[in-house]
C-alpha positions in Angstrom: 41.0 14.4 13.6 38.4 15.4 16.2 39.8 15.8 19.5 38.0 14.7 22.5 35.3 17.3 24.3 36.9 19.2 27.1 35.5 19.8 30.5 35.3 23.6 29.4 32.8 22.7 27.0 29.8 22.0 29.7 30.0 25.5 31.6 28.5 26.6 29.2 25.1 24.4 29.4 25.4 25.0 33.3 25.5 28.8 32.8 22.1 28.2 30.3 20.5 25.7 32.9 21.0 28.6 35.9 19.7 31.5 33.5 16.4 29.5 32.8 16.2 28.3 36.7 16.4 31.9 37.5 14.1 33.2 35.1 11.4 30.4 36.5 12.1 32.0 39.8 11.7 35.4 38.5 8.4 34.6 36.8 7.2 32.7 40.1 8.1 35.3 42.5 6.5 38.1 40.3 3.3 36.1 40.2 2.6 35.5 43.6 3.6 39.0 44.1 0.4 39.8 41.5 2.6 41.1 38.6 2.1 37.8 36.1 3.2 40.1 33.6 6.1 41.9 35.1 7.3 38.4 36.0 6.0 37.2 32.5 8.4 40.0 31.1 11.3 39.3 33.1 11.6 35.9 33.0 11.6 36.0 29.1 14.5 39.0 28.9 16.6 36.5 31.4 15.6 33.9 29.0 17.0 35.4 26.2 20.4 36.5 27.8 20.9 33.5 28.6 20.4 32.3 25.0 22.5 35.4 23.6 25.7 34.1 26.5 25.5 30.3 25.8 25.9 31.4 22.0 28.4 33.5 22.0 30.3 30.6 24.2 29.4 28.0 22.0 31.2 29.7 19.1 34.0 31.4 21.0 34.6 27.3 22.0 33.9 26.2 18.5 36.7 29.2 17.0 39.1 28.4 19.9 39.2 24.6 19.0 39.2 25.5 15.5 42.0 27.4 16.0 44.0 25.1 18.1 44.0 22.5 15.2 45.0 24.7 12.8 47.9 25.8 14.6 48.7 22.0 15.3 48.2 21.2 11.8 50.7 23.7 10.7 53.1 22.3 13.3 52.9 19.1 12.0 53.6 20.4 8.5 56.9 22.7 9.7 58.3 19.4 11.4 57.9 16.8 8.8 
């Protein structure tokens, strides 16, 4: 039985869309600042942290609910 999605489950997406909105600005800023590459560089590290976080989220979530059923599976077992 699937449960239905939590509200915890979007943070993590919001956390990814801020990373990438901040890298943008990183690379922007740098740019008109005449370092495209600096920015370039930036933008692409903030990129990836914020790949490497929304993972390791996803699968702390995914463990967590995993978890959870289990435990209510053997629940179910113990009282009937």
């Amino acid at each position: 039985m699937r449960r239905v999605r939590g509200p915890r489950r979007g943070w993590a997406k919001i956390t990814l869309g801020v990373s990438l909105l901040f890298a943008v600005g990183v690379f922007v800023f740098l740019s008109i600042q005449g370092s495209p590459v600096r920015g370039a560089a930036g933008g692409l590290l903030i990129i990836v942290a914020g790949l490497w976080e929304w993972r390791r989220k996803r699968s702390d979530q995914i463990r967590a609910e995993r978890f959870e059923a289990e435990a209510e599976e053997s629940q179910r077992k113990r009282q009937g």
